[in-house]
CHARMM-style PDB file with segment names, atoms N, HN, CA, C and O in Angstrom:
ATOM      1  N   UNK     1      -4.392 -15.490   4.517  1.00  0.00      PROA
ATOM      2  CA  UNK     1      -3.002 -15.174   4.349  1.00  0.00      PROA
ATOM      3  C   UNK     1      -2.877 -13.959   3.430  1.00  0.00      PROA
ATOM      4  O   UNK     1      -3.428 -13.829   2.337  1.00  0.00      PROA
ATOM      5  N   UNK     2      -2.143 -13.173   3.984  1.00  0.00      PROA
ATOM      6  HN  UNK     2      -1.695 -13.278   4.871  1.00  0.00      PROA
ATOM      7  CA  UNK     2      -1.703 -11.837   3.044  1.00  0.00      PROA
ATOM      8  C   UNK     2      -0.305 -11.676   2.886  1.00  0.00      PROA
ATOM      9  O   UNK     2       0.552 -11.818   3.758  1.00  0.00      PROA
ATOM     10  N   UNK     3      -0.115 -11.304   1.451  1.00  0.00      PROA
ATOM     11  HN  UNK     3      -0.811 -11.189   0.742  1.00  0.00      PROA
ATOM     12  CA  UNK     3       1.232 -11.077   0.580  1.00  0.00      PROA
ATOM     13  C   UNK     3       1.591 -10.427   0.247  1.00  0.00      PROA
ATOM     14  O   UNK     3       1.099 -10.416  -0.881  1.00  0.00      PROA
ATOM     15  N   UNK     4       2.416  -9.415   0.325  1.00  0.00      PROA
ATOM     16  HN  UNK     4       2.815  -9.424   1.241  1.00  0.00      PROA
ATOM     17  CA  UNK     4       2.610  -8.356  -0.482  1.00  0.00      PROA
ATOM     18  C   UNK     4       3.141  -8.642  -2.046  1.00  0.00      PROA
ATOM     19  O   UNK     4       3.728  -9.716  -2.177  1.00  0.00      PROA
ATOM     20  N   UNK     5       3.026  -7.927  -3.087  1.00  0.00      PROA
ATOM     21  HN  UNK     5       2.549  -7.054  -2.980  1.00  0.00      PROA
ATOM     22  CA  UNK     5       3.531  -8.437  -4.279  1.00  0.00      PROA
ATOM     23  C   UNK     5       3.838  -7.371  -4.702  1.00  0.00      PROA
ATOM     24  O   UNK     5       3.935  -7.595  -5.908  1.00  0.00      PROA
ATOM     25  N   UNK     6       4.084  -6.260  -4.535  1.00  0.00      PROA
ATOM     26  HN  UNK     6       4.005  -6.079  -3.555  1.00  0.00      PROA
ATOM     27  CA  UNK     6       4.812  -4.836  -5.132  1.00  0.00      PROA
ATOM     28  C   UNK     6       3.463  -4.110  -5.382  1.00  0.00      PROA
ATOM     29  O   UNK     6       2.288  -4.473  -5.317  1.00  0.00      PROA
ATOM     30  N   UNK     7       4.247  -2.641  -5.776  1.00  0.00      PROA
ATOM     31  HN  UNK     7       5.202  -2.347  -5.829  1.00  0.00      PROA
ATOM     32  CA  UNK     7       3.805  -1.832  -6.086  1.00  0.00      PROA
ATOM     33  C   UNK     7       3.194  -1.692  -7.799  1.00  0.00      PROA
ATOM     34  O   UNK     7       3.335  -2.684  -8.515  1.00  0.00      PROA
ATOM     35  N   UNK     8       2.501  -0.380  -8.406  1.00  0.00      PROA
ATOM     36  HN  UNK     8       2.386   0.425  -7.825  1.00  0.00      PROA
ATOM     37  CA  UNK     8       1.873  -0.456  -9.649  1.00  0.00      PROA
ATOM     38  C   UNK     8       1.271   0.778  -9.772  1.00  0.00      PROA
ATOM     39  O   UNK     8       0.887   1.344  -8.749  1.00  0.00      PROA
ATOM     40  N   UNK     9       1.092   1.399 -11.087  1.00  0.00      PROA
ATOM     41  HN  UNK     9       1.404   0.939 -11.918  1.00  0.00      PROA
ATOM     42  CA  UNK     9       0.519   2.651 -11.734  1.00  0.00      PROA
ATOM     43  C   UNK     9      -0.932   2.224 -11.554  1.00  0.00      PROA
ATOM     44  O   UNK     9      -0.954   1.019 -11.307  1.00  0.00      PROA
ATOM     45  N   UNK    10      -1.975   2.678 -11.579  1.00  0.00      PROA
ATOM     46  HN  UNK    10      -1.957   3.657 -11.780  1.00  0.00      PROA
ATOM     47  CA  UNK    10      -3.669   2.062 -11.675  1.00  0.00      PROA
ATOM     48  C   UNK    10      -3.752   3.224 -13.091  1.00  0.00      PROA
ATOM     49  O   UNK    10      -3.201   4.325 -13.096  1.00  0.00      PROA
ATOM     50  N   UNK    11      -4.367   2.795 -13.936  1.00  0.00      PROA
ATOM     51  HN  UNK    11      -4.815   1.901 -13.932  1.00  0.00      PROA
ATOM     52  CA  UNK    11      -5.025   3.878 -14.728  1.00  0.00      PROA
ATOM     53  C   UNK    11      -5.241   5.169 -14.773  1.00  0.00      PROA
ATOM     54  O   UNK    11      -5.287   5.876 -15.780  1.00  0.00      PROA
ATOM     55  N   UNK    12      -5.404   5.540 -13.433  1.00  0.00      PROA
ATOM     56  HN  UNK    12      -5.367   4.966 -12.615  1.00  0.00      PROA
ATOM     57  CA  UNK    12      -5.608   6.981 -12.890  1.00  0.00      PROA
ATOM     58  C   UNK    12      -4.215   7.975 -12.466  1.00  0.00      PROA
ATOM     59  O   UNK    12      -4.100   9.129 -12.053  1.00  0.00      PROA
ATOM     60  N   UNK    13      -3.142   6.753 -12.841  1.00  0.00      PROA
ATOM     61  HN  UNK    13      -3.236   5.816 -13.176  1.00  0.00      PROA
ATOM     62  CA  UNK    13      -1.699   7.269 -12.118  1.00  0.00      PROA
ATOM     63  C   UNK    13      -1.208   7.453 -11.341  1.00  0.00      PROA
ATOM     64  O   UNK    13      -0.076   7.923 -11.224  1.00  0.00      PROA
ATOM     65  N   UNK    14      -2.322   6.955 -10.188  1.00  0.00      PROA
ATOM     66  HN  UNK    14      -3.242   6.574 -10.283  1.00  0.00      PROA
ATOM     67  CA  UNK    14      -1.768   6.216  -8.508  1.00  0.00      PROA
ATOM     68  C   UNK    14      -1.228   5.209  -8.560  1.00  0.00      PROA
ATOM     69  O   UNK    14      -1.236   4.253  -9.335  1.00  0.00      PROA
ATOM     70  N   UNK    15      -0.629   5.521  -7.477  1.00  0.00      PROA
ATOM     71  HN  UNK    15      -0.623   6.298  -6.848  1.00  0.00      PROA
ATOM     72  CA  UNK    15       0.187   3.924  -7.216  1.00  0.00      PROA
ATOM     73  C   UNK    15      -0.395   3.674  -6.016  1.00  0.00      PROA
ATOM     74  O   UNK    15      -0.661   4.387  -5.049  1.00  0.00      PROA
ATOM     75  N   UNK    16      -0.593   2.103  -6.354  1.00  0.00      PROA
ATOM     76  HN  UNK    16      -0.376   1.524  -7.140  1.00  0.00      PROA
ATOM     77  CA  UNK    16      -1.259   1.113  -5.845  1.00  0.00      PROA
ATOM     78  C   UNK    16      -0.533  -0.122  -4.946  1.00  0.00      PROA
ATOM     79  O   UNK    16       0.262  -0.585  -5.764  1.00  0.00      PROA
ATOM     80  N   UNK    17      -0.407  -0.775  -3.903  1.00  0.00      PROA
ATOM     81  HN  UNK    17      -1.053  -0.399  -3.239  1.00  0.00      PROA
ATOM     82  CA  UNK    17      -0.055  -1.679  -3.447  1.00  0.00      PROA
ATOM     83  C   UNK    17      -0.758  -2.575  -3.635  1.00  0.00      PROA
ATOM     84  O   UNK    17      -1.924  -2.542  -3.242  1.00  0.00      PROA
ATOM     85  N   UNK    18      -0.084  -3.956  -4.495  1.00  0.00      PROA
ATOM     86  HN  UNK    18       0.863  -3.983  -4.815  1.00  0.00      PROA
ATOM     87  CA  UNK    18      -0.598  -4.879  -4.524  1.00  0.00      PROA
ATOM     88  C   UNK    18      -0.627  -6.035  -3.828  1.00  0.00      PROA
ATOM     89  O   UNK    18       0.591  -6.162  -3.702  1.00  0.00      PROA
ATOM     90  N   UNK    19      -1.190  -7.200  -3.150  1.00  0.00      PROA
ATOM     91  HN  UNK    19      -2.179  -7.096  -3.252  1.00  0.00      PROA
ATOM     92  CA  UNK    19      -1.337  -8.078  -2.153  1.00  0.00      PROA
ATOM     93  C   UNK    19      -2.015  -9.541  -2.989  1.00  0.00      PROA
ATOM     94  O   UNK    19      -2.732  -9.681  -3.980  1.00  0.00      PROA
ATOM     95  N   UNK    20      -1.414 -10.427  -2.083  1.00  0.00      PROA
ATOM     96  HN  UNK    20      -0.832 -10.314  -1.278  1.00  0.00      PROA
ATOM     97  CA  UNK    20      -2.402 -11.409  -2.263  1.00  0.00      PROA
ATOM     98  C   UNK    20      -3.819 -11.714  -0.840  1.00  0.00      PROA
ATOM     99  O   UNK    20      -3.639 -11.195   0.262  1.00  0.00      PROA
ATOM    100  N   UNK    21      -4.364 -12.080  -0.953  1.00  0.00      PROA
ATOM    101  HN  UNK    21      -4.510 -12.501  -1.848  1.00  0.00      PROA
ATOM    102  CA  UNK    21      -5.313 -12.334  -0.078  1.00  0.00      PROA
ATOM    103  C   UNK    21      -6.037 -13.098  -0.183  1.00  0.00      PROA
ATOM    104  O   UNK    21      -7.028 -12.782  -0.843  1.00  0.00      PROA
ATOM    105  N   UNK    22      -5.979 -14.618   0.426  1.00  0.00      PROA
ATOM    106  HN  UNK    22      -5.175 -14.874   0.962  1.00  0.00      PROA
ATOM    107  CA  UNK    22      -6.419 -15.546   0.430  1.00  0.00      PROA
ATOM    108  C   UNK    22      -6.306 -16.054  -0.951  1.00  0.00      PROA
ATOM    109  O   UNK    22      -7.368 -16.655  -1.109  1.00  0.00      PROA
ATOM    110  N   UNK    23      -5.831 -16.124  -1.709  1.00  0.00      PROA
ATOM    111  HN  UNK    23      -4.968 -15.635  -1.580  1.00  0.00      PROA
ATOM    112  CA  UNK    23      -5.654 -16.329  -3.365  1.00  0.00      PROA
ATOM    113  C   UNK    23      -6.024 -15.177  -4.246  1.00  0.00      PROA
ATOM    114  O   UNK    23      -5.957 -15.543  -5.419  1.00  0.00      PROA
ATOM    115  N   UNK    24      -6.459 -13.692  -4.112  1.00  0.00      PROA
ATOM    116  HN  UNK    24      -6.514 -13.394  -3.159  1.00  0.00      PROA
ATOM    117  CA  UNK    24      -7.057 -13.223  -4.910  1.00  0.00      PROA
ATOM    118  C   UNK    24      -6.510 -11.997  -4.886  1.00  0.00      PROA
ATOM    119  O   UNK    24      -6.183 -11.545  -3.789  1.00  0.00      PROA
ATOM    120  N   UNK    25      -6.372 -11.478  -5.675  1.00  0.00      PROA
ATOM    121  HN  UNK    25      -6.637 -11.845  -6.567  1.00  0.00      PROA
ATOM    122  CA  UNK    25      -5.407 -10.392  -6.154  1.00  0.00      PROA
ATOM    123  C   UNK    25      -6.013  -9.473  -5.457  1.00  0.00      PROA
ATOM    124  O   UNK    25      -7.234  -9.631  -5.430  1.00  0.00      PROA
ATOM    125  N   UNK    26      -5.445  -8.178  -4.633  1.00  0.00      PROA
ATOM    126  HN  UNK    26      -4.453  -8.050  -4.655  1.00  0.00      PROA
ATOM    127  CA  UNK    26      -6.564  -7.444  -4.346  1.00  0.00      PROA
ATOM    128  C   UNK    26      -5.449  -5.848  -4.609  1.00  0.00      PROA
ATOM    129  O   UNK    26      -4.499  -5.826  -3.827  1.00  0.00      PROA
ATOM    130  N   UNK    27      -5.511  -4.857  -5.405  1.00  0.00      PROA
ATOM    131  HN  UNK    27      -6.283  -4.875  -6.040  1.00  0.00      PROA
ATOM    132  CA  UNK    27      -4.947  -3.391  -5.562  1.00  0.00      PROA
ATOM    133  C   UNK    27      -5.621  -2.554  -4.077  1.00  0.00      PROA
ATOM    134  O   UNK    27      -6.838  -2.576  -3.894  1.00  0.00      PROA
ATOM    135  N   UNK    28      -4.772  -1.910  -3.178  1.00  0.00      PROA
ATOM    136  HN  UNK    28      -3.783  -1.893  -3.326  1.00  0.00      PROA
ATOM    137  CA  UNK    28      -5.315  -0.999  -2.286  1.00  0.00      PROA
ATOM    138  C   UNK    28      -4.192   0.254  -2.511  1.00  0.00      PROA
ATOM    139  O   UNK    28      -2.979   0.050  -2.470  1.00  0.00      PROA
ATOM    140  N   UNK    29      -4.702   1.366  -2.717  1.00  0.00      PROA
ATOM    141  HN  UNK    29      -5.687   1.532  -2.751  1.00  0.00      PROA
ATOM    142  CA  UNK    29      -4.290   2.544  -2.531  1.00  0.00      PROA
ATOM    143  C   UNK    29      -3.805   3.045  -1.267  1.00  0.00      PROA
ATOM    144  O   UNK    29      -4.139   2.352  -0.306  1.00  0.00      PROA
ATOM    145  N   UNK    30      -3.127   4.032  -1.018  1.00  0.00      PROA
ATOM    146  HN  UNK    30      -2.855   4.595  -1.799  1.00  0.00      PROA
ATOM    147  CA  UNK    30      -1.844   4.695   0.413  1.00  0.00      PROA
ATOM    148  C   UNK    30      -3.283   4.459   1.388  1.00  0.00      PROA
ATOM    149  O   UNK    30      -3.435   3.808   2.422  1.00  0.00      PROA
ATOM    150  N   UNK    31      -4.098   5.155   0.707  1.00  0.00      PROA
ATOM    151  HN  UNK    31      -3.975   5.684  -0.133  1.00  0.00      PROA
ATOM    152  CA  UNK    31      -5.209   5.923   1.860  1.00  0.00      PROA
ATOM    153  C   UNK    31      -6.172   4.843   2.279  1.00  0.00      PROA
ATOM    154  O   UNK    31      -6.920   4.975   3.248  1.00  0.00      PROA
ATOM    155  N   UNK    32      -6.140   4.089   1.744  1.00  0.00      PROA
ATOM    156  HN  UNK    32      -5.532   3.982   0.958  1.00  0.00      PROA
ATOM    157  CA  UNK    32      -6.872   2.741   2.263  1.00  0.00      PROA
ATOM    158  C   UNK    32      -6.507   1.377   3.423  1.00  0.00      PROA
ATOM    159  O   UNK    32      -7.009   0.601   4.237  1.00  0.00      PROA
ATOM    160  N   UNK    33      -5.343   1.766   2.816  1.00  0.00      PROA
ATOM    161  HN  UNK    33      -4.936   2.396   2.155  1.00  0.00      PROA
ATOM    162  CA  UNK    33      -4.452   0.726   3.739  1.00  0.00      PROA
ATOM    163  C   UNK    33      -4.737   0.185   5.134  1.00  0.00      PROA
ATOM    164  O   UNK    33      -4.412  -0.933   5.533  1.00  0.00      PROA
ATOM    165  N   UNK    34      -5.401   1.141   5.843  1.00  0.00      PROA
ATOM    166  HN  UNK    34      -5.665   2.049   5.519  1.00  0.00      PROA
ATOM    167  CA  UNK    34      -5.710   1.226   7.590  1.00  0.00      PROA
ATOM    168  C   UNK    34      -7.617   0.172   7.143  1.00  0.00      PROA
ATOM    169  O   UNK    34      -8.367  -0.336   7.977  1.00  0.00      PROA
ATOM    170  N   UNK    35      -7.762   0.199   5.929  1.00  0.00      PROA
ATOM    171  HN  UNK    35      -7.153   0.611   5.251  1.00  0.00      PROA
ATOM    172  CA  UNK    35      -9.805  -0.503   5.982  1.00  0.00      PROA
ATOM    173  C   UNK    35      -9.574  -1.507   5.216  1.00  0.00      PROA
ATOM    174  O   UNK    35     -10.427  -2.035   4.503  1.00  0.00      PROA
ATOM    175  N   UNK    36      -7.958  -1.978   5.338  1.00  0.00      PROA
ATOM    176  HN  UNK    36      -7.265  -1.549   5.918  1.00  0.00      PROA
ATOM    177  CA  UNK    36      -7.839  -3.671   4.831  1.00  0.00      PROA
ATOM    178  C   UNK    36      -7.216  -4.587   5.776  1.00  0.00      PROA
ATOM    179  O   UNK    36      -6.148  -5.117   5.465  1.00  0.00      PROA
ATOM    180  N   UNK    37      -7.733  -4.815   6.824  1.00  0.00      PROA
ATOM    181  HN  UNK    37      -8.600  -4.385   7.077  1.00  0.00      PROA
ATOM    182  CA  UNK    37      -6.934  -5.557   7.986  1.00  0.00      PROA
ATOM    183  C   UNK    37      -5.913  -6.290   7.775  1.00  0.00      PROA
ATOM    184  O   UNK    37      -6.131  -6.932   6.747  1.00  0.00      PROA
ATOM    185  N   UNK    38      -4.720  -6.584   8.286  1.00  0.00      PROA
ATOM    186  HN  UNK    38      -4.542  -6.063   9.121  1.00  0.00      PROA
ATOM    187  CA  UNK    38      -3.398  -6.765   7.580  1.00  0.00      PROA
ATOM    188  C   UNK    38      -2.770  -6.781   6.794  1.00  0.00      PROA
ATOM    189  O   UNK    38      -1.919  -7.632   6.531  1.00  0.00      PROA
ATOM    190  N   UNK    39      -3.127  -5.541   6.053  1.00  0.00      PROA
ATOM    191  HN  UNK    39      -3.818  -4.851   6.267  1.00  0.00      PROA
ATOM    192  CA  UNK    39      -2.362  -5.230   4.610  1.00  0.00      PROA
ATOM    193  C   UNK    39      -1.503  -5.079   5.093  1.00  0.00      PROA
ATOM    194  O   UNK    39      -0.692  -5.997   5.221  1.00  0.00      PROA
ATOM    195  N   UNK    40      -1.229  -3.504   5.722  1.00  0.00      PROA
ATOM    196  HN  UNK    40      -1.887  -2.759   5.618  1.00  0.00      PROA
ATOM    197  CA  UNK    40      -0.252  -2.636   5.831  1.00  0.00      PROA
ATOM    198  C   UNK    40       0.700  -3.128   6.948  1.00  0.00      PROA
ATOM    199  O   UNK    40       1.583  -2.310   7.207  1.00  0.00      PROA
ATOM    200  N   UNK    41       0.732  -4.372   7.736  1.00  0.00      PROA
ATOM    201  HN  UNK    41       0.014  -5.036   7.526  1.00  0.00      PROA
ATOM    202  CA  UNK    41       1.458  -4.729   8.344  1.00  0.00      PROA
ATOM    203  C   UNK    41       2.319  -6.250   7.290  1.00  0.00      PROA
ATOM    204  O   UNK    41       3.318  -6.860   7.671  1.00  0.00      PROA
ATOM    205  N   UNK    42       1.694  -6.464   6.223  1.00  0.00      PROA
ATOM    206  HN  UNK    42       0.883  -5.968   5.914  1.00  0.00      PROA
ATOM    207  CA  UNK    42       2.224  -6.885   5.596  1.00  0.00      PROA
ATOM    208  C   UNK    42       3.465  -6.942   4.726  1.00  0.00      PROA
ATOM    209  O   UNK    42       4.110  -7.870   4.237  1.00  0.00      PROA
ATOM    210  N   UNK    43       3.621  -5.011   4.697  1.00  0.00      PROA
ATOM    211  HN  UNK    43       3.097  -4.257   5.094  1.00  0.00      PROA
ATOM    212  CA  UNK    43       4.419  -4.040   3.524  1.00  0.00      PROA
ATOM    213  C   UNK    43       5.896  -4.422   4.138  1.00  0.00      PROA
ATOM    214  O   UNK    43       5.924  -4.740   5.327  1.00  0.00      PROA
ATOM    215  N   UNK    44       6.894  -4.412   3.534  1.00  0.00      PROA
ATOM    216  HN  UNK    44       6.871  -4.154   2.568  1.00  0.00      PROA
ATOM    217  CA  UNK    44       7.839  -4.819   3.567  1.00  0.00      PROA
ATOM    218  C   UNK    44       8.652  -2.873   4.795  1.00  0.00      PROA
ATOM    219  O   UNK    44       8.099  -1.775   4.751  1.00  0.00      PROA
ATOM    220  N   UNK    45       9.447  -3.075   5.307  1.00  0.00      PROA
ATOM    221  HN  UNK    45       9.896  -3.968   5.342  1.00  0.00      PROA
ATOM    222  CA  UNK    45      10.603  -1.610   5.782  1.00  0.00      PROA
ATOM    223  C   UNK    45      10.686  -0.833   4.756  1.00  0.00      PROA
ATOM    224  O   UNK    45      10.556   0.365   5.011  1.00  0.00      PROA
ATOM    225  N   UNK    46      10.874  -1.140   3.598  1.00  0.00      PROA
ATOM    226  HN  UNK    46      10.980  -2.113   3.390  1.00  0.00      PROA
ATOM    227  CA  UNK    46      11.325  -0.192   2.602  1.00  0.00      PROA
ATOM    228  C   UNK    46       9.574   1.090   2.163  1.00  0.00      PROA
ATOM    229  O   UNK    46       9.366   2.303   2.151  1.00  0.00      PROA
ATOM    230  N   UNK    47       8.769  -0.161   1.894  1.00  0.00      PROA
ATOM    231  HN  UNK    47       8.938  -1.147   1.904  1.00  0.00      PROA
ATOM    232  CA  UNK    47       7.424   0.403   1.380  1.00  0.00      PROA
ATOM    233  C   UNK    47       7.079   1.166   2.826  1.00  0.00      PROA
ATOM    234  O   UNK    47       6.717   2.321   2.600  1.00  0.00      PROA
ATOM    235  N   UNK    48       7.089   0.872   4.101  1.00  0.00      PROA
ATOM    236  HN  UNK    48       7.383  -0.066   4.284  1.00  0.00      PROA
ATOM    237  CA  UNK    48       6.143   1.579   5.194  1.00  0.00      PROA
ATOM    238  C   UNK    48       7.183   2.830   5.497  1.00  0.00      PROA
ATOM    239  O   UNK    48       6.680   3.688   6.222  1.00  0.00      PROA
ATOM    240  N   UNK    49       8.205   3.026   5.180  1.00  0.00      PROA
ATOM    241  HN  UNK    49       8.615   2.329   4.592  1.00  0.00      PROA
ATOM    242  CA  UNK    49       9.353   4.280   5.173  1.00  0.00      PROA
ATOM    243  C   UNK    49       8.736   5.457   3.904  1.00  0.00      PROA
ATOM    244  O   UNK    49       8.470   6.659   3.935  1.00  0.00      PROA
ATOM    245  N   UNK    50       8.692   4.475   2.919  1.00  0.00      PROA
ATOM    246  HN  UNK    50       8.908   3.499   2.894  1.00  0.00      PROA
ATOM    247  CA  UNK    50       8.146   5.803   1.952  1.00  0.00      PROA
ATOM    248  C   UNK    50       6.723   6.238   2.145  1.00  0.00      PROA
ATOM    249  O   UNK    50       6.378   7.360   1.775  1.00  0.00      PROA
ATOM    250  N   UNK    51       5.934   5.459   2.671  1.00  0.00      PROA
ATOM    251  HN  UNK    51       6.215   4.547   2.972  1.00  0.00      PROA
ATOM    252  CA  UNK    51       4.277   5.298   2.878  1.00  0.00      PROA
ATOM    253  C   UNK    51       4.829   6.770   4.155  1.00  0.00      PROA
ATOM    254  O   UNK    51       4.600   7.924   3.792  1.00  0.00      PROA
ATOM    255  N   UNK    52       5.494   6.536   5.505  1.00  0.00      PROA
ATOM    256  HN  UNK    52       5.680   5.599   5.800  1.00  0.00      PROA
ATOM    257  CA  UNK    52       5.810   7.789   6.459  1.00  0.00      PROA
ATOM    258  C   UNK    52       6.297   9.199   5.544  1.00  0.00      PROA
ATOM    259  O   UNK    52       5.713  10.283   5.533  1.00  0.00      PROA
ATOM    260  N   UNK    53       7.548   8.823   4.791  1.00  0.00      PROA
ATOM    261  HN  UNK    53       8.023   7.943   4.800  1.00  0.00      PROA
ATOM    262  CA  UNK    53       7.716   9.814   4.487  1.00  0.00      PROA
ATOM    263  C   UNK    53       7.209  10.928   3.667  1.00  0.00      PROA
ATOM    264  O   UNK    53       7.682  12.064   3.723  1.00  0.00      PROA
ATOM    265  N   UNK    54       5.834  10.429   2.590  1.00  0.00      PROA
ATOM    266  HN  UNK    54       5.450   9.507   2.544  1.00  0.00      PROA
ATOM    267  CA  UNK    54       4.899  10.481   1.990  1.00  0.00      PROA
ATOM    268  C   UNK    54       3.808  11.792   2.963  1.00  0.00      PROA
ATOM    269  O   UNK    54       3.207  12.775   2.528  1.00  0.00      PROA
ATOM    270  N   UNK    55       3.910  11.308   4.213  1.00  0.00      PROA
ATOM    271  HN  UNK    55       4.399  10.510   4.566  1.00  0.00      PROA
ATOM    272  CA  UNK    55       2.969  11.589   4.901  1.00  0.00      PROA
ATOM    273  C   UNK    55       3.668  13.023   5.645  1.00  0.00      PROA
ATOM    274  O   UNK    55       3.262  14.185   5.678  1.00  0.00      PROA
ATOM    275  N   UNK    56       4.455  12.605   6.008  1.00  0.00      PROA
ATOM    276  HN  UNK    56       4.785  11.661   5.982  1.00  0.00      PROA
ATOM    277  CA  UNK    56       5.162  13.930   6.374  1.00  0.00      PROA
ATOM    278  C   UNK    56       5.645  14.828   5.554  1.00  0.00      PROA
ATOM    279  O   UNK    56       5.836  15.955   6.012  1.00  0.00      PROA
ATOM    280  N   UNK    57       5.909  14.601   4.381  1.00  0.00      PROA
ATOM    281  HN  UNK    57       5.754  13.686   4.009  1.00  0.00      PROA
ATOM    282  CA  UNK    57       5.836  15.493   3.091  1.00  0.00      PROA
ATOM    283  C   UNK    57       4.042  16.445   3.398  1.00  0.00      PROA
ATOM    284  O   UNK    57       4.051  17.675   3.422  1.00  0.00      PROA
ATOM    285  N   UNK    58       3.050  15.872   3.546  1.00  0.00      PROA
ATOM    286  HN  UNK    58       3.043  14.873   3.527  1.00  0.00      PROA
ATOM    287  CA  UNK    58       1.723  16.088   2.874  1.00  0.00      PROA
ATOM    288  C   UNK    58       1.608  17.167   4.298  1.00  0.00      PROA
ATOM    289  O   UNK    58       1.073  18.248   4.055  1.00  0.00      PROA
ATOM    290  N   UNK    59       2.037  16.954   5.630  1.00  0.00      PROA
ATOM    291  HN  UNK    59       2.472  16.075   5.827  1.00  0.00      PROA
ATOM    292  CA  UNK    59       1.808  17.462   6.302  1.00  0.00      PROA
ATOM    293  C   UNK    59       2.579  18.699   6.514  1.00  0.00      PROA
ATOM    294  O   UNK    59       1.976  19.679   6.952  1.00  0.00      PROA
ATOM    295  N   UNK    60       3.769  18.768   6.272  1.00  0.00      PROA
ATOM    296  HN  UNK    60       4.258  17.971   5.916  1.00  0.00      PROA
ATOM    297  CA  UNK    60       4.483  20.505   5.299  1.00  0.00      PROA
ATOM    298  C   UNK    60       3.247  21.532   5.067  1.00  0.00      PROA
ATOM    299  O   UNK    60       2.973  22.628   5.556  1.00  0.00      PROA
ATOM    300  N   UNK    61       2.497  20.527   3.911  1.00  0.00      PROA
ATOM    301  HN  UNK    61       2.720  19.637   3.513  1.00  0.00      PROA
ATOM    302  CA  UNK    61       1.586  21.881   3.099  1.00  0.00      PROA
ATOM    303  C   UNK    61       0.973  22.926   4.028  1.00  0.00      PROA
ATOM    304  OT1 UNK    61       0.341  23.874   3.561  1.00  0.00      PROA
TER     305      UNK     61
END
C-alpha cells in the first residue's frame, strides 16, 4: 500500500515527496518518481499539476 503524506525540504533544499510504503517512510525526489512503482500515481491533482508544470517550465530553457 502506498500513501502520499506531503511534500518537504531534504537537507540539500529539494523538495521531496513523501509516501508511505508498506509501513515505512520512504522520501523520493521529482526525478525519481517514474523508479518507484506507484508512487506517482499515488500524488494527489494538485501535486501531479505542479510536478507538469515544473516540467514545462524546464523545457523553455
Amino acid at each position: 500500500m502506498i500513501r502520499y503524506m506531503g511534500t518537504q525540504k531534504n537537507p540539500d533544499g529539494a523538495t521531496v515527496y513523501v509516501f508511505l510504503v508498506n509501513g515505512l517512510q520512504k522520501e523520493v525526489r521529482e526525478s525519481a518518481l517514474k523508479q518507484h512503482p506507484g508512487c506517482y500515481e499515488a500524488l494527489p491533482a494538485s501535486a501531479k499539476a505542479k510536478i507538469a508544470a515544473n516540467r514545462q517550465w524546464l523545457s523553455k530553457l
